[in-house]
PyMOL Python script that loads the backbone (N, CA, C, O; Angstrom):
from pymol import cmd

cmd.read_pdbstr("""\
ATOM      1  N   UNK A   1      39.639 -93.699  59.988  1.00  0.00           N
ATOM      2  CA  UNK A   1      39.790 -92.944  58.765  1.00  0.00           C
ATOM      3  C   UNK A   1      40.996 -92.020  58.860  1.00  0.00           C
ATOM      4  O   UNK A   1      40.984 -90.863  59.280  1.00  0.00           O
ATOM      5  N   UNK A   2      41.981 -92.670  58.430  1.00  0.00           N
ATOM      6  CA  UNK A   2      43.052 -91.366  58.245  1.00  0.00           C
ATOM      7  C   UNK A   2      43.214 -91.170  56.731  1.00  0.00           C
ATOM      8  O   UNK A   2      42.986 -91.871  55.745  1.00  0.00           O
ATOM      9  N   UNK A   3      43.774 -89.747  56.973  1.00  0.00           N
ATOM     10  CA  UNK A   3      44.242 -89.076  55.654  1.00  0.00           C
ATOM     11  C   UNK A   3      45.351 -89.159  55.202  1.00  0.00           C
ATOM     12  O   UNK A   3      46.269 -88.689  55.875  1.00  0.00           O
ATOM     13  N   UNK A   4      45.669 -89.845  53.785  1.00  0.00           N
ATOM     14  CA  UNK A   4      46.766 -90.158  53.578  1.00  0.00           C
ATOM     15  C   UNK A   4      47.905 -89.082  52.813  1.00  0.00           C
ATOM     16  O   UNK A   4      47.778 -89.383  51.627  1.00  0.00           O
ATOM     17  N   UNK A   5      48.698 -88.248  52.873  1.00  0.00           N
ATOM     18  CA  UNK A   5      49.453 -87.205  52.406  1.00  0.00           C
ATOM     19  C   UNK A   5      49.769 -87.726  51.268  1.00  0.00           C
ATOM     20  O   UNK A   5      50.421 -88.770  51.308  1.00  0.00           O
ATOM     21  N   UNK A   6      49.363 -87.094  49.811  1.00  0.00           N
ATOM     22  CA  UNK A   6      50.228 -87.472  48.620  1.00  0.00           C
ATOM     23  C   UNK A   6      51.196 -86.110  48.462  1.00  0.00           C
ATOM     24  O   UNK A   6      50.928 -84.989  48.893  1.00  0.00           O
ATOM     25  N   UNK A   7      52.067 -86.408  47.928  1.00  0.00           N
ATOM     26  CA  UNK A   7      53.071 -85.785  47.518  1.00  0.00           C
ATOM     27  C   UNK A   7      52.573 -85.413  46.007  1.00  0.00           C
ATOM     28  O   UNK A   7      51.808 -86.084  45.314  1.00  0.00           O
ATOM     29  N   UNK A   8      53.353 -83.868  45.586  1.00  0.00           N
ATOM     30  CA  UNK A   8      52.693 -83.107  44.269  1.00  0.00           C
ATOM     31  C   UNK A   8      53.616 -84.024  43.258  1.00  0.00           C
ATOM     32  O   UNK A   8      54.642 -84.608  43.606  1.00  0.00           O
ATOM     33  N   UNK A   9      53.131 -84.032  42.137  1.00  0.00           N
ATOM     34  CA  UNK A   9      53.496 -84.932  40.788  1.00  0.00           C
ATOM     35  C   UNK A   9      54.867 -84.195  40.276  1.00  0.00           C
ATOM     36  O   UNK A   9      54.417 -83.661  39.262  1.00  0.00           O
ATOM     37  N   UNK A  10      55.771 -83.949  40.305  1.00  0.00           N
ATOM     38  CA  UNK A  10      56.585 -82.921  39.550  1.00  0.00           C
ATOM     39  C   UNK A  10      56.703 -82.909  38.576  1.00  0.00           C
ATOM     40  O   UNK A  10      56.728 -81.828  37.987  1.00  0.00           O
ATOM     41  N   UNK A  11      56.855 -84.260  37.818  1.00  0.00           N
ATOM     42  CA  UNK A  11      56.856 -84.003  36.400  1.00  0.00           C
ATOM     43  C   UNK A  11      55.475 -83.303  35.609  1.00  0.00           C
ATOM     44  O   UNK A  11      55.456 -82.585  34.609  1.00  0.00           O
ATOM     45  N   UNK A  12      54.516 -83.725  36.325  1.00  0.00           N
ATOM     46  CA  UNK A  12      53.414 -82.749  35.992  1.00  0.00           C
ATOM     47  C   UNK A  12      53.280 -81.438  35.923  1.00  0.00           C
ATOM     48  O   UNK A  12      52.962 -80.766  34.941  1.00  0.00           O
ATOM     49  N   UNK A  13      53.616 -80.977  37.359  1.00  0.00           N
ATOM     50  CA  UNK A  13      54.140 -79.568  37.516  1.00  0.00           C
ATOM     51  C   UNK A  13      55.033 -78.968  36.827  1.00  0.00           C
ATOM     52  O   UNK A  13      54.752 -77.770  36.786  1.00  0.00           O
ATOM     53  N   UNK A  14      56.058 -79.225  36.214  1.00  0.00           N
ATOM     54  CA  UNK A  14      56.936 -79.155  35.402  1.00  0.00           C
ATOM     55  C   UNK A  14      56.602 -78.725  33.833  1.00  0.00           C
ATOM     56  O   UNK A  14      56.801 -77.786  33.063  1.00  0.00           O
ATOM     57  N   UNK A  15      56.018 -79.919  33.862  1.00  0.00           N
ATOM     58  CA  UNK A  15      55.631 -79.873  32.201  1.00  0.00           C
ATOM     59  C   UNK A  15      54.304 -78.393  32.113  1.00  0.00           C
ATOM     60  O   UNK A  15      54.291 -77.407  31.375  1.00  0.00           O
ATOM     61  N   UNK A  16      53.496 -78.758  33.021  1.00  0.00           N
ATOM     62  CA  UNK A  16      51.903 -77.485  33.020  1.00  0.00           C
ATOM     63  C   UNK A  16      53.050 -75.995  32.980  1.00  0.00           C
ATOM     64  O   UNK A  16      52.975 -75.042  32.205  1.00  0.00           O
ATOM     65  N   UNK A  17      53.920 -76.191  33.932  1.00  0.00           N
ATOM     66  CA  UNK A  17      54.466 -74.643  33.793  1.00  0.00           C
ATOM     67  C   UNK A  17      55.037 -74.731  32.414  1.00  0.00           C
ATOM     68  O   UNK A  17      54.409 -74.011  31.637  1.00  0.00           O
ATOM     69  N   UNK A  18      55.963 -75.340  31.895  1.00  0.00           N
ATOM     70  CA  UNK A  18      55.971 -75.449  30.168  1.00  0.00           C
ATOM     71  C   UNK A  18      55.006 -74.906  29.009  1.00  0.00           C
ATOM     72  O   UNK A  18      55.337 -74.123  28.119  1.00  0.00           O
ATOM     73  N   UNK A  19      53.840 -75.438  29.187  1.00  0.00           N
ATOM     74  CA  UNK A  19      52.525 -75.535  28.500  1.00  0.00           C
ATOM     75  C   UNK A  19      52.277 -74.296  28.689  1.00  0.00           C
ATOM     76  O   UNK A  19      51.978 -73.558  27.751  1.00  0.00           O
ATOM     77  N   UNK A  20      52.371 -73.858  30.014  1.00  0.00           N
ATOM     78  CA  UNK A  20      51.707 -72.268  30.266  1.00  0.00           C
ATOM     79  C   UNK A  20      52.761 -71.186  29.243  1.00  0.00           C
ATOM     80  O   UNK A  20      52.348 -70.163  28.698  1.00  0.00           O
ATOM     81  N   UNK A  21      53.933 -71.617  29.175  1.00  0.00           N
ATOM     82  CA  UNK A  21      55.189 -70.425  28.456  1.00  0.00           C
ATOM     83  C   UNK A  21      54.835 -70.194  27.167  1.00  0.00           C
ATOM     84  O   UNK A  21      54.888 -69.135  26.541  1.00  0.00           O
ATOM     85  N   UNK A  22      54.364 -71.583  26.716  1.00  0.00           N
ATOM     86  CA  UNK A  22      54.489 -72.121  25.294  1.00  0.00           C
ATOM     87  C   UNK A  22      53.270 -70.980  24.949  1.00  0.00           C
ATOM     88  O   UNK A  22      53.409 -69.914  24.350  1.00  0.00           O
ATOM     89  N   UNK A  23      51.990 -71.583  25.548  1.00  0.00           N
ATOM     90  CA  UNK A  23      51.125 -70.627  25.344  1.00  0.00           C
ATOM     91  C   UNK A  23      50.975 -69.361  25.490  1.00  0.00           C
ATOM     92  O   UNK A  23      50.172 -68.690  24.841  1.00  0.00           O
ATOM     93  N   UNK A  24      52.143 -68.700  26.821  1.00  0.00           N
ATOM     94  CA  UNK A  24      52.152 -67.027  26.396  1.00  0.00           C
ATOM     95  C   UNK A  24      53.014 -66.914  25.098  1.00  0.00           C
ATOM     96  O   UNK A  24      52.461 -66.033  24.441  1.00  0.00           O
ATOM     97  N   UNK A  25      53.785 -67.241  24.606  1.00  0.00           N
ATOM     98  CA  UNK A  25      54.577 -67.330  23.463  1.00  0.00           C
ATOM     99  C   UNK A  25      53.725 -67.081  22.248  1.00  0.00           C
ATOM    100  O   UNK A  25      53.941 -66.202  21.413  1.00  0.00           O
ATOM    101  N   UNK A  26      52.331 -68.298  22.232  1.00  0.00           N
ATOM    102  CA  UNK A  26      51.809 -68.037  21.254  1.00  0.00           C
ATOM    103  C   UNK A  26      50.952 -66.558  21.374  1.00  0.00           C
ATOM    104  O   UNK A  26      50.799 -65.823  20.399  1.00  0.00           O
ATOM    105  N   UNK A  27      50.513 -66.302  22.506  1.00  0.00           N
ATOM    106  CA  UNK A  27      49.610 -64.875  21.792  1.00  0.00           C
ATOM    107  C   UNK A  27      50.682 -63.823  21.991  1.00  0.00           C
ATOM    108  O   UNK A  27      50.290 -62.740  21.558  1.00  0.00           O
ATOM    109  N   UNK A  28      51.996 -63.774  22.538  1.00  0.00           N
ATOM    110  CA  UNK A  28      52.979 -62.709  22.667  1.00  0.00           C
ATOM    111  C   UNK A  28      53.765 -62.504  21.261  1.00  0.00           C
ATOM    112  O   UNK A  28      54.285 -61.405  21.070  1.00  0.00           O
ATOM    113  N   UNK A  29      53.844 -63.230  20.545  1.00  0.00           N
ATOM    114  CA  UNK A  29      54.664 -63.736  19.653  1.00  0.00           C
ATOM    115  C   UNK A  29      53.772 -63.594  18.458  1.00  0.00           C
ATOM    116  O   UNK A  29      54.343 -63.202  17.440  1.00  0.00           O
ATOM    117  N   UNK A  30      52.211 -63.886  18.356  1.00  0.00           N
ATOM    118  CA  UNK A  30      51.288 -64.190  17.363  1.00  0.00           C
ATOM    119  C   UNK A  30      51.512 -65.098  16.831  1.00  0.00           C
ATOM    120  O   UNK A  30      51.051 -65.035  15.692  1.00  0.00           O
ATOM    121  N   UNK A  31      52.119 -66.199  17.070  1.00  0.00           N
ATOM    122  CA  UNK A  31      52.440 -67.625  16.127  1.00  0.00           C
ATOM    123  C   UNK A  31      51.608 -68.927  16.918  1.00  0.00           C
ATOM    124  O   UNK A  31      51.603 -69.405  18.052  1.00  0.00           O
ATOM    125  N   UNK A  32      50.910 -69.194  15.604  1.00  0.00           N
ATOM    126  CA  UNK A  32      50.287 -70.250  16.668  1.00  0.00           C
ATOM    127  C   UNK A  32      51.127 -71.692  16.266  1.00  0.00           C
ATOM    128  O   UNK A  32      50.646 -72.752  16.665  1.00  0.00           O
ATOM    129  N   UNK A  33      52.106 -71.700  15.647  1.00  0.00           N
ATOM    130  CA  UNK A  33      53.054 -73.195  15.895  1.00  0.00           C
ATOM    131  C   UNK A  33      53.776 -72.780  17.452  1.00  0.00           C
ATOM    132  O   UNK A  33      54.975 -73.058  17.475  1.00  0.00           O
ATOM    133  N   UNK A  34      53.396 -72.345  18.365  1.00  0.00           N
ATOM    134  CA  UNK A  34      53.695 -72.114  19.383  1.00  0.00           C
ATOM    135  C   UNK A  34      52.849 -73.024  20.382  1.00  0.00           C
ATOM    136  O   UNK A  34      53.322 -73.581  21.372  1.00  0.00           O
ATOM    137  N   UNK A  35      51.507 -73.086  19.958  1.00  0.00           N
ATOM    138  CA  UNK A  35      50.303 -74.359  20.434  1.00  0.00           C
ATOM    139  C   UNK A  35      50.351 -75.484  20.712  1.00  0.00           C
ATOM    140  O   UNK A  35      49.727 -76.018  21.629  1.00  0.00           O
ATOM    141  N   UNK A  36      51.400 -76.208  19.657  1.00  0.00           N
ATOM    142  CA  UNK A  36      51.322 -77.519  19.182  1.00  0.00           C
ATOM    143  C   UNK A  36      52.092 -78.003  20.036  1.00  0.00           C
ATOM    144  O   UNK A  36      51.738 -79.156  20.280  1.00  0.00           O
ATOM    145  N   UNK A  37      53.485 -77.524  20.954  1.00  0.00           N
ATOM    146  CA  UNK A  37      53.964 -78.470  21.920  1.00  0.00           C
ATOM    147  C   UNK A  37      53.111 -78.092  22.853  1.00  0.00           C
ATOM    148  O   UNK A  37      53.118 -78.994  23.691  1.00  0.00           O
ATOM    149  N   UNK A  38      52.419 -77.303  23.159  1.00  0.00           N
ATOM    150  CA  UNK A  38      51.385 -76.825  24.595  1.00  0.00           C
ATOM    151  C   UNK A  38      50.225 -78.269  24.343  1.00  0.00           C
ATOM    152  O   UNK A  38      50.183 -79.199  25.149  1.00  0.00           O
ATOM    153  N   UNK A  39      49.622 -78.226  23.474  1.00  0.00           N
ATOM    154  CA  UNK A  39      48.776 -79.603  23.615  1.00  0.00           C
ATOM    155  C   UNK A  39      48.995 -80.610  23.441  1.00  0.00           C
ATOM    156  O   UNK A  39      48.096 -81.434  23.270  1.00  0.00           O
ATOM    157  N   UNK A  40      50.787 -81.046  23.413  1.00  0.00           N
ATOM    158  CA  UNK A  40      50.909 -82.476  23.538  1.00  0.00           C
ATOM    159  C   UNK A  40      51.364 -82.275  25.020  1.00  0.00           C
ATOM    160  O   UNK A  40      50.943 -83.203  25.709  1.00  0.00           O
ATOM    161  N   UNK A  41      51.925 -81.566  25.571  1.00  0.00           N
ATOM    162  CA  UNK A  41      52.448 -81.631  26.961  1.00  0.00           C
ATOM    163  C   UNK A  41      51.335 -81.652  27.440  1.00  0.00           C
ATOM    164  O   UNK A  41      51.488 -82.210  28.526  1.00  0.00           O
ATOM    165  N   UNK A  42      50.146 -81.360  27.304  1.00  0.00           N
ATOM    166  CA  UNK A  42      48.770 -80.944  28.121  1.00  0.00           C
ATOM    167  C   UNK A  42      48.360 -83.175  28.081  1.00  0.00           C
ATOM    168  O   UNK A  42      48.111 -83.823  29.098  1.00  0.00           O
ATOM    169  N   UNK A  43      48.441 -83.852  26.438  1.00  0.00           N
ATOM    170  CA  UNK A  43      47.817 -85.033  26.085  1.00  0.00           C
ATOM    171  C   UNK A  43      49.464 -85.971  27.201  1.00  0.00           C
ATOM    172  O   UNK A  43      49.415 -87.199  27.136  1.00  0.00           O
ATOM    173  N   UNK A  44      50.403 -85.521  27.863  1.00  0.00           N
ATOM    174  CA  UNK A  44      51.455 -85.971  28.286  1.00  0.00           C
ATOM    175  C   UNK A  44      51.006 -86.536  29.881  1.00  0.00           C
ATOM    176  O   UNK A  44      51.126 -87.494  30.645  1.00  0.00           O
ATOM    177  N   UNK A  45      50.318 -84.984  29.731  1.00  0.00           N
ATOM    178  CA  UNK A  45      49.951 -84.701  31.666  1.00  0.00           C
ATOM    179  C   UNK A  45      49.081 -85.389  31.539  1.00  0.00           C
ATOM    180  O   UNK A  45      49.352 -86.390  32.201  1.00  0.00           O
ATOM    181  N   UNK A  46      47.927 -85.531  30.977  1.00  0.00           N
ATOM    182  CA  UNK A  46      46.633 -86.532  31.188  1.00  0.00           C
ATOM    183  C   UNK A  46      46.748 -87.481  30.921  1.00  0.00           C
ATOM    184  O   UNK A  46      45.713 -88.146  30.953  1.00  0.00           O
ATOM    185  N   UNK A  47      48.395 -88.398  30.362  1.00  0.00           N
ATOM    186  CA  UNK A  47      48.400 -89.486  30.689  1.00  0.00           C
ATOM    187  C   UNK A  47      49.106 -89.760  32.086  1.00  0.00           C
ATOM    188  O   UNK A  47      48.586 -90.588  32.835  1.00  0.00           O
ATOM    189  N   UNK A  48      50.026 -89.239  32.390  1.00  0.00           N
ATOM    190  CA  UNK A  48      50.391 -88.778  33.740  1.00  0.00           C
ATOM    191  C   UNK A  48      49.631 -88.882  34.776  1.00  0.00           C
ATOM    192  O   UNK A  48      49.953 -89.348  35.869  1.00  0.00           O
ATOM    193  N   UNK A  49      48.481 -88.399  34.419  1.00  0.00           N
ATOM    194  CA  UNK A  49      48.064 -88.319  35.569  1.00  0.00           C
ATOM    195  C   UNK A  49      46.754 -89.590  36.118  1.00  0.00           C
ATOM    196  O   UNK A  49      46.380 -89.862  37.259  1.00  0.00           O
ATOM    197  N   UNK A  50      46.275 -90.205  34.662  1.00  0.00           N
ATOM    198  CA  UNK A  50      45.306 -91.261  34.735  1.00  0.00           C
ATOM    199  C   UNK A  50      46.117 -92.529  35.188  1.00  0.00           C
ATOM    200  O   UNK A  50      45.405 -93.515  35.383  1.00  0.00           O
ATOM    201  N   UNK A  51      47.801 -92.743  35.446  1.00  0.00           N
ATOM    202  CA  UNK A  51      48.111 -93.437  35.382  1.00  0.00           C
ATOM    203  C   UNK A  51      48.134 -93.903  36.828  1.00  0.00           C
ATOM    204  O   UNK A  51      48.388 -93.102  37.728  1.00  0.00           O
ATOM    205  N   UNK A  52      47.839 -95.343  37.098  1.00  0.00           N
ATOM    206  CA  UNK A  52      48.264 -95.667  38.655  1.00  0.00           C
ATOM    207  C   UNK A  52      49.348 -95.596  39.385  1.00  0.00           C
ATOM    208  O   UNK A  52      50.457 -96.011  39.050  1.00  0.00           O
ATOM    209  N   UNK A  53      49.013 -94.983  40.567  1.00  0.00           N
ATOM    210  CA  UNK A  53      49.979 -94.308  41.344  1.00  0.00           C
ATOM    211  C   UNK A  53      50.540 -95.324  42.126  1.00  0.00           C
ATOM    212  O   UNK A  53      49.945 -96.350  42.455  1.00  0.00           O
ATOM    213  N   UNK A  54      51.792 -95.007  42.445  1.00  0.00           N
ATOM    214  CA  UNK A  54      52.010 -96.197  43.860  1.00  0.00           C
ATOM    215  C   UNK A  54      51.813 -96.040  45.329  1.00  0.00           C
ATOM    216  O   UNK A  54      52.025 -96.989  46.084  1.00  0.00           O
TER     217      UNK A  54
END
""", "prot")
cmd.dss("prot")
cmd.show_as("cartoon", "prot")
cmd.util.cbc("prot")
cmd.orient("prot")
């Protein structure tokens, strides 16, 4: 049984830190068209991430 090292996703990482801005934006800002790219980058990452890896 060995453990195999994956390496972190970056484009994932990338995009979640995005999502996170977008969303201080919206309650810093009070605009919630600030949301709407935060939950497609969020519907981006969860395809990202269901997808098979190599």
């Amino acid at each position: 049984m060995s453990k195999k090292k994956r390496k972190p996703n970056y484009k994932v990482v990338f995009n979640s830190i995005v999502a996170l801005g977008f969303l201080a934006l919206a309650f810093l800002r009070s605009n919630w068209l600030y949301i709407i790219p935060s939950v497609i980058l969020m519907i981006i990452n969860q395809r990202e991430l269901m997808r098979p890896r190599d």
